[in-house]
Biopython code that builds the backbone (N, CA, C, O; Angstrom):
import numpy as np
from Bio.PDB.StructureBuilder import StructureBuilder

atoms = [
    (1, "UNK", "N", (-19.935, -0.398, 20.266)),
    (1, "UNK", "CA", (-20.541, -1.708, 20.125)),
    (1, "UNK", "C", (-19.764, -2.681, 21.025)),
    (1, "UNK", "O", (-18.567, -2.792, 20.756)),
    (2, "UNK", "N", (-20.243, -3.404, 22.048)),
    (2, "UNK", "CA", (-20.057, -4.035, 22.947)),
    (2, "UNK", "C", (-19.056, -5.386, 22.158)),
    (2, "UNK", "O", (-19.091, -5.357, 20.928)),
    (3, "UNK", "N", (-18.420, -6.231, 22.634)),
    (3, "UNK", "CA", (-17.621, -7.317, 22.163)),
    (3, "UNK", "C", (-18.637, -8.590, 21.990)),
    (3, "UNK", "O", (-19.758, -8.631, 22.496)),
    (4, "UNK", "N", (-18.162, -9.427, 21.340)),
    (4, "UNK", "CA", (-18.920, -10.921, 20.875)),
    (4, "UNK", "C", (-18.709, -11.711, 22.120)),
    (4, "UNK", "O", (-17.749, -11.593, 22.882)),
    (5, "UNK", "N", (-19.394, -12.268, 22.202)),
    (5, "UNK", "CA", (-19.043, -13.301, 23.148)),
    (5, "UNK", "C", (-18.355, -14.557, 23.155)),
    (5, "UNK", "O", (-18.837, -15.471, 22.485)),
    (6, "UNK", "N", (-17.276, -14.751, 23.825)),
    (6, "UNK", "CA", (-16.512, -15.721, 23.429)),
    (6, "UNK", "C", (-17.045, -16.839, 23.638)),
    (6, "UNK", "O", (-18.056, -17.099, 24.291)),
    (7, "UNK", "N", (-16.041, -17.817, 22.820)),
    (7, "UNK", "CA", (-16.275, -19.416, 22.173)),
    (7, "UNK", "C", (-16.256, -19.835, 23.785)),
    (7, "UNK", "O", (-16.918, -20.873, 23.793)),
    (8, "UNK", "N", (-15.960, -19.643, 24.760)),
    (8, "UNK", "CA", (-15.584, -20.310, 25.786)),
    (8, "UNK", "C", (-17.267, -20.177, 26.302)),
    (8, "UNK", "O", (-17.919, -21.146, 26.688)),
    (9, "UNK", "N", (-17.902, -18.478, 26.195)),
    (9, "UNK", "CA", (-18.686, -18.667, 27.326)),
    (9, "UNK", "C", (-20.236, -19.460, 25.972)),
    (9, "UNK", "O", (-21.377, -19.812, 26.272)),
    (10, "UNK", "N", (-19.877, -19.462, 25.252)),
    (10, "UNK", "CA", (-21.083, -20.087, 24.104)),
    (10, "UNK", "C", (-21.163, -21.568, 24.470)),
    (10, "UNK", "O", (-22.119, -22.222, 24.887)),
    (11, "UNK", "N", (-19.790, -21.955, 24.178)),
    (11, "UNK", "CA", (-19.704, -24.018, 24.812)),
    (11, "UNK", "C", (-20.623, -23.977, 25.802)),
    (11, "UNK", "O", (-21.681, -24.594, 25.683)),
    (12, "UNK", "N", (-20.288, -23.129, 27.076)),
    (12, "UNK", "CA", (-20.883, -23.246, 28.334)),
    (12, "UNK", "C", (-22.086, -23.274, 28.089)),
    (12, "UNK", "O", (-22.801, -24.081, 28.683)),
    (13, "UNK", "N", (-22.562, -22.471, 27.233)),
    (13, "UNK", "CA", (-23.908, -22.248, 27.068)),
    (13, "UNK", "C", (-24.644, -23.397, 25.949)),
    (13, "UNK", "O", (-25.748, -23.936, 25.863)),
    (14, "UNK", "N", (-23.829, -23.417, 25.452)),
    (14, "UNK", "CA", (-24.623, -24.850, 24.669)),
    (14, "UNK", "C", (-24.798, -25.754, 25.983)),
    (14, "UNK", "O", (-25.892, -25.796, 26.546)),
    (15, "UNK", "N", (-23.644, -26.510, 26.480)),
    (15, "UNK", "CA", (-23.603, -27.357, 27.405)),
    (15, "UNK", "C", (-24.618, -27.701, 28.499)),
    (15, "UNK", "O", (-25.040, -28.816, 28.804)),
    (16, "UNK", "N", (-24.969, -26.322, 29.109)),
    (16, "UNK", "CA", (-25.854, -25.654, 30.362)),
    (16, "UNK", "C", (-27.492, -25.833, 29.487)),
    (16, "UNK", "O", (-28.533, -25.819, 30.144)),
    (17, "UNK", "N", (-27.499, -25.987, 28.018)),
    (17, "UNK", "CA", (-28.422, -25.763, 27.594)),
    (17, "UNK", "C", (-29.178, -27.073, 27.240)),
    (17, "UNK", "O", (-30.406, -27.165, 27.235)),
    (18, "UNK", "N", (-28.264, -28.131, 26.929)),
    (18, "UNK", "CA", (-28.382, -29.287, 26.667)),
    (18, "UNK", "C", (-28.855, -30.089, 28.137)),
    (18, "UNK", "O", (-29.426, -31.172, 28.010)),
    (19, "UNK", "N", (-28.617, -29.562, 29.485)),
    (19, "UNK", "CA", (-29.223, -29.790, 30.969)),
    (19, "UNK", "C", (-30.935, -29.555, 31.116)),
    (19, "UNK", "O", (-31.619, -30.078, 31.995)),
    (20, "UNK", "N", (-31.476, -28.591, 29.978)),
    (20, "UNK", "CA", (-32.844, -28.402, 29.875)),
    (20, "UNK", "C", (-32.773, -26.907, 31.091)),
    (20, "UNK", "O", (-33.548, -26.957, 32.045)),
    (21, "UNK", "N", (-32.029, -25.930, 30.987)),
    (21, "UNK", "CA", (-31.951, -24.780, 31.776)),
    (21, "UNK", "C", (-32.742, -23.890, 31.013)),
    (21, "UNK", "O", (-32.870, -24.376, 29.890)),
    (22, "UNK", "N", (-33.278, -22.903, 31.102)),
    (22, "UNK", "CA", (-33.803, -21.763, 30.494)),
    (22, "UNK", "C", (-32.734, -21.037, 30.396)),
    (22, "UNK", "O", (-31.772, -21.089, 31.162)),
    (23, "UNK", "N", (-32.899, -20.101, 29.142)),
    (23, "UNK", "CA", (-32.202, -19.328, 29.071)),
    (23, "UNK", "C", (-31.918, -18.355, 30.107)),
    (23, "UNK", "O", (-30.893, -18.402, 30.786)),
    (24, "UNK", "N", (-32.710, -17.580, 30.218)),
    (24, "UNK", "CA", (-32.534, -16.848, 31.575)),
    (24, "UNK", "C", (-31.979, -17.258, 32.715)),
    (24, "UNK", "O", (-31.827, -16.212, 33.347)),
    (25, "UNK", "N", (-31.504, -18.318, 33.496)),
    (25, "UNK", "CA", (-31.059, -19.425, 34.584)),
    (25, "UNK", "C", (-29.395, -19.357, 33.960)),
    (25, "UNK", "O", (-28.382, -19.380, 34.659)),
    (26, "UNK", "N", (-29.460, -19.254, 32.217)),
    (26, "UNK", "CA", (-27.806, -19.587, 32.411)),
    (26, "UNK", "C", (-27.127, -18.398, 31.939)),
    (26, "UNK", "O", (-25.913, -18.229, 31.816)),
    (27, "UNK", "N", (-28.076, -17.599, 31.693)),
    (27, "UNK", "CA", (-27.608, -15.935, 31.589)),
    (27, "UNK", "C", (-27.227, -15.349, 32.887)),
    (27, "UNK", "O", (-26.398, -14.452, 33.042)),
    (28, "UNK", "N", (-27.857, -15.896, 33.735)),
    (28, "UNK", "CA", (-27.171, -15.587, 34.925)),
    (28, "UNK", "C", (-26.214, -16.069, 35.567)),
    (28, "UNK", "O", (-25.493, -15.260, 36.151)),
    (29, "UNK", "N", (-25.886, -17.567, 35.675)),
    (29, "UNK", "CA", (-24.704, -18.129, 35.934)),
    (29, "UNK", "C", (-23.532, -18.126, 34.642)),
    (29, "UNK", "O", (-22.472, -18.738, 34.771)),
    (30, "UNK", "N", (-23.797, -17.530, 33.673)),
    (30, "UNK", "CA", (-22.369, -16.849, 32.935)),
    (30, "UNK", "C", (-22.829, -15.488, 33.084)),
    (30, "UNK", "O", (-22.993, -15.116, 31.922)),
    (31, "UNK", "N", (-23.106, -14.610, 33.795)),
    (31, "UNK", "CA", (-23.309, -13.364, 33.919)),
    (31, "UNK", "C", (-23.096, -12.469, 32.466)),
    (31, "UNK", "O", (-22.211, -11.666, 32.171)),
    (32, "UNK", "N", (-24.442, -13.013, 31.582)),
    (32, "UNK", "CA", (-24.712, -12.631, 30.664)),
    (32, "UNK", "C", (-25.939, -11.487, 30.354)),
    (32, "UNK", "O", (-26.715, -11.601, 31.303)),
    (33, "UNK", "N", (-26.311, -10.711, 29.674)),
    (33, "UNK", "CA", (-27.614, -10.214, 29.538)),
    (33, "UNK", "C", (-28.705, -11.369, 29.522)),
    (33, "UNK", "O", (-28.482, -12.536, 29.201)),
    (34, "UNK", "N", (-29.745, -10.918, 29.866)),
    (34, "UNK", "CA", (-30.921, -11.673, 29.773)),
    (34, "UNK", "C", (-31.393, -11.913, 28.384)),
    (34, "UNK", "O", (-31.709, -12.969, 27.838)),
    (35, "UNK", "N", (-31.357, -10.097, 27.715)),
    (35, "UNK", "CA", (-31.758, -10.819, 26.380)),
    (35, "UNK", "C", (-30.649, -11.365, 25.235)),
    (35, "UNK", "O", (-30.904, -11.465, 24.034)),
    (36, "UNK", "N", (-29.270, -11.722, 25.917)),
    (36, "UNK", "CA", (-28.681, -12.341, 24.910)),
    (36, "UNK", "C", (-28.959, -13.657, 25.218)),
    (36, "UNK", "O", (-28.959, -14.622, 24.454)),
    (37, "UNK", "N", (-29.253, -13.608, 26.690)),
    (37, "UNK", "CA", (-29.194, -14.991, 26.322)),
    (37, "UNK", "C", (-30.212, -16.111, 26.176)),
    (37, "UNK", "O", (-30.063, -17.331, 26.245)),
    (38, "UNK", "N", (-31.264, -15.378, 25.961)),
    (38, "UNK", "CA", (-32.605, -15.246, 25.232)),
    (38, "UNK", "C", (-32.533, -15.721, 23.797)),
    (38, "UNK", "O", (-32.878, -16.847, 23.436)),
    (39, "UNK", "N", (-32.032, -14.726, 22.970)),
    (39, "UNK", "CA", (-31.275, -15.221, 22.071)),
    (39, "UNK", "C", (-30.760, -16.548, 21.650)),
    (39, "UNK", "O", (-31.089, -17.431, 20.858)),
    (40, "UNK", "N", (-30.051, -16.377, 22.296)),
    (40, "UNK", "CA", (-28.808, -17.919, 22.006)),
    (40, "UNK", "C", (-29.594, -18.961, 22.530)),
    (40, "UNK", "O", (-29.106, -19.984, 22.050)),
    (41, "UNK", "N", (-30.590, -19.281, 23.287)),
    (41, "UNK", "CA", (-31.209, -20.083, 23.765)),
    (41, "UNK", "C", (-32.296, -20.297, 22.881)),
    (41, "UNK", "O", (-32.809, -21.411, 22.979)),
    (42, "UNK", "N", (-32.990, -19.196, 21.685)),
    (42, "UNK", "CA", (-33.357, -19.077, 20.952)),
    (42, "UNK", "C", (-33.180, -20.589, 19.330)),
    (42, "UNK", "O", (-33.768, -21.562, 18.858)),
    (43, "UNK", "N", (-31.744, -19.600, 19.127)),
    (43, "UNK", "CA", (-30.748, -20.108, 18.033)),
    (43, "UNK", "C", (-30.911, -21.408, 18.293)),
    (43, "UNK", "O", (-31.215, -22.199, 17.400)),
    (44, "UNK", "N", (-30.667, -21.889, 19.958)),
    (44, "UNK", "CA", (-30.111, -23.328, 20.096)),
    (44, "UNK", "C", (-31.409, -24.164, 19.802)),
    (44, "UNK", "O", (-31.265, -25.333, 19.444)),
    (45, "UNK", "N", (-33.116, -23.440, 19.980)),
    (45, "UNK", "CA", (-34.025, -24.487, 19.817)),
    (45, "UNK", "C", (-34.362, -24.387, 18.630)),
    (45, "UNK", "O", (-35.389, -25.037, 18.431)),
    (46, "UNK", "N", (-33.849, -23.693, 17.407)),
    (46, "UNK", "CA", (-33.938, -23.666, 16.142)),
    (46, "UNK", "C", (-32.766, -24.501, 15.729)),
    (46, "UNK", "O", (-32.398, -24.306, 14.571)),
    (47, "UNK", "N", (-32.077, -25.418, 16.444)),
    (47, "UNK", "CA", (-30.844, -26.220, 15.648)),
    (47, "UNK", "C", (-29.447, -25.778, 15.207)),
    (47, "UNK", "O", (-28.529, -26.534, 14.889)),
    (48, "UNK", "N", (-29.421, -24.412, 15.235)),
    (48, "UNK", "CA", (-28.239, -23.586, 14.701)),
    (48, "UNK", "C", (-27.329, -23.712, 15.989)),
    (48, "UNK", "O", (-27.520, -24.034, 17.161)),
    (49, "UNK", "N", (-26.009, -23.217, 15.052)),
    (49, "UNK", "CA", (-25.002, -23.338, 16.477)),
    (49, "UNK", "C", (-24.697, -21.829, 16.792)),
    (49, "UNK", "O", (-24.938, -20.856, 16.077)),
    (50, "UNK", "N", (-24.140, -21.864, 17.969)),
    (50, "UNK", "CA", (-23.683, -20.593, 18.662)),
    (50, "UNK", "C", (-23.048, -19.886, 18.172)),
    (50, "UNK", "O", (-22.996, -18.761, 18.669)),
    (51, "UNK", "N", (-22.242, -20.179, 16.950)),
    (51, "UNK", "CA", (-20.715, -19.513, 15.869)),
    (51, "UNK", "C", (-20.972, -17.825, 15.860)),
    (51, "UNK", "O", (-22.105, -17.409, 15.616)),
    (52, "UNK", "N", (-20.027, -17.026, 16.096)),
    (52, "UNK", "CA", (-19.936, -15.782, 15.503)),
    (52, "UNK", "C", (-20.600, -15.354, 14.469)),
    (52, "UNK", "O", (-20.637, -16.252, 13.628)),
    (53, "UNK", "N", (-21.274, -14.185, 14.043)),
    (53, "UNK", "CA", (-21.329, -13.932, 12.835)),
    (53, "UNK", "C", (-19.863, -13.433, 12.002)),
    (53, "UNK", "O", (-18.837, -13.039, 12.557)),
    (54, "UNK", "N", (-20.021, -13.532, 10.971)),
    (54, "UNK", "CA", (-18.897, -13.466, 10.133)),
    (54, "UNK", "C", (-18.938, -11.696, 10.355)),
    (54, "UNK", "O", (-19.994, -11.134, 10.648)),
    (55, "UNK", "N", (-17.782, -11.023, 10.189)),
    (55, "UNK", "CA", (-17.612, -9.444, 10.609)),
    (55, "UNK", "C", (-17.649, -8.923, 8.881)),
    (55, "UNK", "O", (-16.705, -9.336, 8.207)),
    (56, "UNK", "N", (-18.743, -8.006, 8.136)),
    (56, "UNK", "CA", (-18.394, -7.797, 6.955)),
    (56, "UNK", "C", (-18.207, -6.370, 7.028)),
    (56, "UNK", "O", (-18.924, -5.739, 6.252)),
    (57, "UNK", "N", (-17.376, -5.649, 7.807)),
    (57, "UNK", "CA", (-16.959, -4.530, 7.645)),
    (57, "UNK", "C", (-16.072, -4.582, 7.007)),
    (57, "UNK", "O", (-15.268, -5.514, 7.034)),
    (58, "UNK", "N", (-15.983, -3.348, 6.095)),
    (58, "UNK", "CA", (-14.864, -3.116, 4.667)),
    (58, "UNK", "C", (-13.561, -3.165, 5.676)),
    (58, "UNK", "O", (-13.508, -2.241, 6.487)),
    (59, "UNK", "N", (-12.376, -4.265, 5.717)),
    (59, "UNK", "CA", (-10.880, -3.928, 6.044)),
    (59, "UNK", "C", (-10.536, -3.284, 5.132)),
    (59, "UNK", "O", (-9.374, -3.685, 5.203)),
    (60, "UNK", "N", (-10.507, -2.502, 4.165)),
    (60, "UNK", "CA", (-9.488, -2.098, 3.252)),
    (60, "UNK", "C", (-8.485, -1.510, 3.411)),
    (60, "UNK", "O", (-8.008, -1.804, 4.507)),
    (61, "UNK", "N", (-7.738, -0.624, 2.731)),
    (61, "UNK", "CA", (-6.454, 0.510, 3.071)),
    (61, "UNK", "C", (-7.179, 1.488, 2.939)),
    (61, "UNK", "O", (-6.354, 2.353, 3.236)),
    (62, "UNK", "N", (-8.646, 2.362, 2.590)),
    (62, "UNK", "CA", (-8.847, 3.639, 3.249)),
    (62, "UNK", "C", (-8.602, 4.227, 1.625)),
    (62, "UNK", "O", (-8.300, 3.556, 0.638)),
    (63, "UNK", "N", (-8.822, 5.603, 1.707)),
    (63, "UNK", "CA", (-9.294, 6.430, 0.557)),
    (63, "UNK", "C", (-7.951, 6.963, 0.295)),
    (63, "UNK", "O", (-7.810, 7.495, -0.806)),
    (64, "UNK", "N", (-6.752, 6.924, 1.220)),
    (64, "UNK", "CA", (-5.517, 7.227, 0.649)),
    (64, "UNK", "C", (-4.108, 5.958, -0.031)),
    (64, "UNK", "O", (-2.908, 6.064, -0.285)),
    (65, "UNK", "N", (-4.905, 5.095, -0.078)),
    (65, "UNK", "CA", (-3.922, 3.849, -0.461)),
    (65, "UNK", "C", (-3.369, 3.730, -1.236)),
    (65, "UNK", "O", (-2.310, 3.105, -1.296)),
    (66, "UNK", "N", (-4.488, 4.883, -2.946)),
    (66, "UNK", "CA", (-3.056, 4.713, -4.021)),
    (66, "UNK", "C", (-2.068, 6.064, -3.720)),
    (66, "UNK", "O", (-1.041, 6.157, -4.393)),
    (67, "UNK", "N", (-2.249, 6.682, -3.125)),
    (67, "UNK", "CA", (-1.236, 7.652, -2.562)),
    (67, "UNK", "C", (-0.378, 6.999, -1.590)),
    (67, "UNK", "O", (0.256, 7.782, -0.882)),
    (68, "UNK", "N", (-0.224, 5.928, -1.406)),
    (68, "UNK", "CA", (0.959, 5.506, -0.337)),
    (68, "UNK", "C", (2.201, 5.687, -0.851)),
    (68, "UNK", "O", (3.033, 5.914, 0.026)),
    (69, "UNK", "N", (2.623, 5.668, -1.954)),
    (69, "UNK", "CA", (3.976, 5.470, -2.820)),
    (69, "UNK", "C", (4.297, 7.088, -2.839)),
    (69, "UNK", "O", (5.411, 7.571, -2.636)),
    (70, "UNK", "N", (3.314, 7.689, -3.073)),
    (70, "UNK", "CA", (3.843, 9.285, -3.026)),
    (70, "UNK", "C", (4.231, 9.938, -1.484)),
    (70, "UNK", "O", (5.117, 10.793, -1.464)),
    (71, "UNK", "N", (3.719, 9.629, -0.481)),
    (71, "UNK", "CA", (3.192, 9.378, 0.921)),
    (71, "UNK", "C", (5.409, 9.198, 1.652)),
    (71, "UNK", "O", (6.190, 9.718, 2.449)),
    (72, "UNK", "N", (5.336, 8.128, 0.634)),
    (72, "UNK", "CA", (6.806, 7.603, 1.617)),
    (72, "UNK", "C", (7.868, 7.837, 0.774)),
    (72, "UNK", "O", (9.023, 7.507, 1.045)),
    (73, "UNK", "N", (7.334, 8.706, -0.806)),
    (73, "UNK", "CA", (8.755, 9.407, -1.355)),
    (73, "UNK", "C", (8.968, 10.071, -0.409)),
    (73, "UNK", "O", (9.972, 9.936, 0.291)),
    (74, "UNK", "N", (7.492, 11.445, -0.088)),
    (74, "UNK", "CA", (8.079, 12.914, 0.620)),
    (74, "UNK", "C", (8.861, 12.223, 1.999)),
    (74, "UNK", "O", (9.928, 12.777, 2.264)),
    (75, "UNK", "N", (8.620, 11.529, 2.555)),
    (75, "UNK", "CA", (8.951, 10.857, 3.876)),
    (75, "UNK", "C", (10.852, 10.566, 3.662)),
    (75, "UNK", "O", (11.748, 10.964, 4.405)),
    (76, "UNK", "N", (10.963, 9.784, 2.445)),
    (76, "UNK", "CA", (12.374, 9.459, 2.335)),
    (76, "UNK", "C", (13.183, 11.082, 1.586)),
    (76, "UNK", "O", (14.381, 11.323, 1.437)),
    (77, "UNK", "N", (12.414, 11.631, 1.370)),
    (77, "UNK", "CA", (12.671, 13.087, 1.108)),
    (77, "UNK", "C", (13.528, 14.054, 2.179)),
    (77, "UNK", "O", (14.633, 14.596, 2.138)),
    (78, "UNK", "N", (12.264, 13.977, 3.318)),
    (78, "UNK", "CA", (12.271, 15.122, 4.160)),
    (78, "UNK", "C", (11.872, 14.128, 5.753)),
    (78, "UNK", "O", (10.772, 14.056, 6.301)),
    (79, "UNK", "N", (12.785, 13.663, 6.054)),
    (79, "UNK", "CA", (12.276, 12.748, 7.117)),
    (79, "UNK", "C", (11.734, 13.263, 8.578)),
    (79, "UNK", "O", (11.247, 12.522, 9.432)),
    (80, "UNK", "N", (11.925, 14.755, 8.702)),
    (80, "UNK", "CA", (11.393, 15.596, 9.590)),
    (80, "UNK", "C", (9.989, 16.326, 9.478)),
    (80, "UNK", "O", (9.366, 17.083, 10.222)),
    (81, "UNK", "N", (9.712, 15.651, 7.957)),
    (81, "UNK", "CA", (8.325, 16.659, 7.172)),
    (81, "UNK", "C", (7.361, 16.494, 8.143)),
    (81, "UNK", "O", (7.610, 15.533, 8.870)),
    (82, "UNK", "N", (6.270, 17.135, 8.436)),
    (82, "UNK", "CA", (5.076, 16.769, 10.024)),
    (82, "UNK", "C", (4.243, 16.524, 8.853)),
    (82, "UNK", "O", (4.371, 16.837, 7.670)),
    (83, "UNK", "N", (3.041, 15.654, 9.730)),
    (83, "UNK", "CA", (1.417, 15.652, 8.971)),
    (83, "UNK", "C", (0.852, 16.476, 8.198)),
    (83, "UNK", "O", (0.460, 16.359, 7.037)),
    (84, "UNK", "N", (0.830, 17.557, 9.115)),
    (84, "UNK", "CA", (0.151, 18.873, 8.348)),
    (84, "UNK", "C", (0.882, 19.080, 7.109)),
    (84, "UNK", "O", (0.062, 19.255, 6.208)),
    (85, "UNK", "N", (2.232, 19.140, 6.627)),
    (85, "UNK", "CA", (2.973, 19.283, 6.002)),
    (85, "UNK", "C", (2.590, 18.275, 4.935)),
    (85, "UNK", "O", (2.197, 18.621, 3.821)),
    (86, "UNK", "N", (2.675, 17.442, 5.190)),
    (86, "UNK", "CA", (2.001, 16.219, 3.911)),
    (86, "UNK", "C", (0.570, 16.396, 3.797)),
    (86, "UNK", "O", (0.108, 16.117, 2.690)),
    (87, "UNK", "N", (-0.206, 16.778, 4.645)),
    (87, "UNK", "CA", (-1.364, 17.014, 3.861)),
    (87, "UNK", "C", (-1.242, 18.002, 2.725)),
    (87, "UNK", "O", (-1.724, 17.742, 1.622)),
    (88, "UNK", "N", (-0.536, 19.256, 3.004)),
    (88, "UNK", "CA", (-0.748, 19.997, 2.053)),
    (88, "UNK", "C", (0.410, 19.645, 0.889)),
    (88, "UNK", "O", (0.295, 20.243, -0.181)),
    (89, "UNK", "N", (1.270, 18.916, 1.014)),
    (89, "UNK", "CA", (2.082, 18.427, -0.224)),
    (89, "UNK", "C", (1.220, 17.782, -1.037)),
    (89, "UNK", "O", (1.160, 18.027, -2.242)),
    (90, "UNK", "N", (0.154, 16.513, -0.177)),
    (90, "UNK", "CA", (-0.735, 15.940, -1.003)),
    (90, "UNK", "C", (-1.822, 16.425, -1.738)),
    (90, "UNK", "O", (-2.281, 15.748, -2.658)),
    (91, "UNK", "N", (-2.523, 18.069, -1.292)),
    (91, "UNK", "CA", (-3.435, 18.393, -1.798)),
    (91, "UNK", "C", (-2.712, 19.115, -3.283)),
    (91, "UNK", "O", (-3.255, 19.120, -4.388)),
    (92, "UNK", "N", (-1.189, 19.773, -2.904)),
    (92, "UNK", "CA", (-0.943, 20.520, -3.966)),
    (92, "UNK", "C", (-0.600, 19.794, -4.831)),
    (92, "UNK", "O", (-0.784, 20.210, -5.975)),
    (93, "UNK", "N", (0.046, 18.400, -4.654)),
    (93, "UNK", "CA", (0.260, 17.438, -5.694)),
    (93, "UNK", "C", (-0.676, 16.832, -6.883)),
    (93, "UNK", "O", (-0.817, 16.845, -8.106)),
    (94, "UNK", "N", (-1.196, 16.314, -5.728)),
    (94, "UNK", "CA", (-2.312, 15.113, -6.298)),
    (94, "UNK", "C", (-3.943, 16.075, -6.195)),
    (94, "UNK", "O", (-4.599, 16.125, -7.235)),
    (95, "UNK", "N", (-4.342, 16.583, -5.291)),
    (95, "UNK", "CA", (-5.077, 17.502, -5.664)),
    (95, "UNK", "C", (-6.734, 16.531, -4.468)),
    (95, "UNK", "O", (-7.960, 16.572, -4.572)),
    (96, "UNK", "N", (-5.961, 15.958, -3.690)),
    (96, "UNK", "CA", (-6.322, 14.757, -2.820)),
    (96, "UNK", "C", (-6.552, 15.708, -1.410)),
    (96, "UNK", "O", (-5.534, 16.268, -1.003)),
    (97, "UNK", "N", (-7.882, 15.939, -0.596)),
    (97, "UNK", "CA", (-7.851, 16.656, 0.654)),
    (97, "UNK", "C", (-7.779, 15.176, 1.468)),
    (97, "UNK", "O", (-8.309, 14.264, 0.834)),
    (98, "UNK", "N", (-7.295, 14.859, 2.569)),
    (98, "UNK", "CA", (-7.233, 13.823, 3.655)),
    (98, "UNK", "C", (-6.737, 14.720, 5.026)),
    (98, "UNK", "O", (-6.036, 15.731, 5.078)),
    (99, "UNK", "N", (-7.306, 14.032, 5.970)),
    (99, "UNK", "CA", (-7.204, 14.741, 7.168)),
    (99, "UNK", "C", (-5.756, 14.135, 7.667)),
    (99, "UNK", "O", (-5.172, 13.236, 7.063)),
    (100, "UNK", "N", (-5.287, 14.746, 8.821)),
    (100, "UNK", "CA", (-4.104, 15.015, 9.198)),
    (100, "UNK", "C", (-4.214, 12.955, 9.981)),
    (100, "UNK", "O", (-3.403, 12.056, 9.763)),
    (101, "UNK", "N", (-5.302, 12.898, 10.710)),
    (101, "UNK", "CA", (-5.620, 11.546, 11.535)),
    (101, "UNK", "C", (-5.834, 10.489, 10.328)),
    (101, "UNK", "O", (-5.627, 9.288, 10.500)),
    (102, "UNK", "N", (-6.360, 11.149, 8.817)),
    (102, "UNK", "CA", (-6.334, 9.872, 7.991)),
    (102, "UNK", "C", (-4.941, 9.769, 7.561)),
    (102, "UNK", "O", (-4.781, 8.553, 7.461)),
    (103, "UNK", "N", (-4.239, 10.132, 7.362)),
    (103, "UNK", "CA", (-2.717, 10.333, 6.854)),
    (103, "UNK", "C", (-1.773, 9.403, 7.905)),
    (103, "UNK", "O", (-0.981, 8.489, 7.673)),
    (104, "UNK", "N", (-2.144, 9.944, 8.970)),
    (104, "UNK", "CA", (-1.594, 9.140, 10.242)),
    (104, "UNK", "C", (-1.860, 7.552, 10.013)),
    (104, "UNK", "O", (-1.083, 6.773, 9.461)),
    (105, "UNK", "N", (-2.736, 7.344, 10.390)),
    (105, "UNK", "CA", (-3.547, 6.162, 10.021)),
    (105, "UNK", "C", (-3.017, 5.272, 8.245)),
    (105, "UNK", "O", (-3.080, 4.062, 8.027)),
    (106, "UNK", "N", (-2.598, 6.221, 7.382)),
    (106, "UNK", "CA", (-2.141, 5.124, 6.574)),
    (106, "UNK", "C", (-0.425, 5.207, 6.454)),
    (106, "UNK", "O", (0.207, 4.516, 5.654)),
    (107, "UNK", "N", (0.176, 6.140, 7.359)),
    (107, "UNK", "CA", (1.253, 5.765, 7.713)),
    (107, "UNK", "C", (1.277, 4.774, 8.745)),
    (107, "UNK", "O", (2.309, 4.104, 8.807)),
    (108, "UNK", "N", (0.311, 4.518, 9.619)),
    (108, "UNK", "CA", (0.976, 3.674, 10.645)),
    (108, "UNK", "C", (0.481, 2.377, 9.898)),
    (108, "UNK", "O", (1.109, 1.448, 10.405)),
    (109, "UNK", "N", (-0.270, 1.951, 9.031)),
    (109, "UNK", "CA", (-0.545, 0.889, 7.995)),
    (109, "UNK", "C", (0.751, 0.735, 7.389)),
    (109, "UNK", "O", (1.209, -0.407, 7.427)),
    (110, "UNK", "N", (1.362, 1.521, 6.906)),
    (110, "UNK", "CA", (2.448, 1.037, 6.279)),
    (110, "UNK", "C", (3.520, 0.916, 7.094)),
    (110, "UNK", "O", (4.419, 0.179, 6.689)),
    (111, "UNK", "N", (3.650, 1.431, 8.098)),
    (111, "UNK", "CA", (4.563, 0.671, 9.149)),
    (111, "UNK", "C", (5.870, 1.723, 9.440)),
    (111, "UNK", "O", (6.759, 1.400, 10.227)),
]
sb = StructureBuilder()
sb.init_structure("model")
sb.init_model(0)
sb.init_chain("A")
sb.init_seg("    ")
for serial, (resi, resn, name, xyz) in enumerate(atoms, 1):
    if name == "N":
        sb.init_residue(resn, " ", resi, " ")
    sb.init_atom(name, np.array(xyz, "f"), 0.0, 1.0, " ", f" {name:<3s}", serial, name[0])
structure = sb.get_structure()
């Protein structure tokens, strides 16, 4: 999924828009898509402003988070222990399958 478009090139585009430009005219002088900026030229004759949508993807800590405390005993345990090695401490423990890249991933969360 491609990036948002920044606050910088949206001003422009309000600004350029408030000149009476078509959308298409200032999609090209911010070397934008046509149909975004179709769009936004859209938004702007409906009154709304240019703002981001709000991002509602889950941030959470992931399906191993209440296992973090068990995670950084074996760690202060065995400080040479590998991934693979904690996966299977965690399955024989807790009874928890997580992949070797999710494990990774909530060690490098915890820092």
């Amino acid at each position: 999924m491609p990036n948002p478009l920044s606050t910088d090139i949206r001003t422009r585009f309000e600004r350029l828009f408030a000149e009476d430009l078509s959308g298409r005219e200032i999609g090209r002088r911010l070397m934008i898509s046509a149909a975004s900026a179709s769009r936004l030229s859209q938004k702007l004759r409906q009154g709304l402003r240019l703002t981001p949508a709000k991002n509602l993807r889950n941030t959470g800590h992931g399906r191993l988070a209440p296992y973090h405390d068990f995670l950084v005993e074996l760690i202060h345990q065995d400080p040479d222990i590998t991934l693979k090695e904690l996966q299977g401490a965690l399955a024989d423990a807790q009874g928890v399958t997580g992949s070797v890249s999710g494990i990774d991933q909530a060690l490098t969360r915890l820092g």
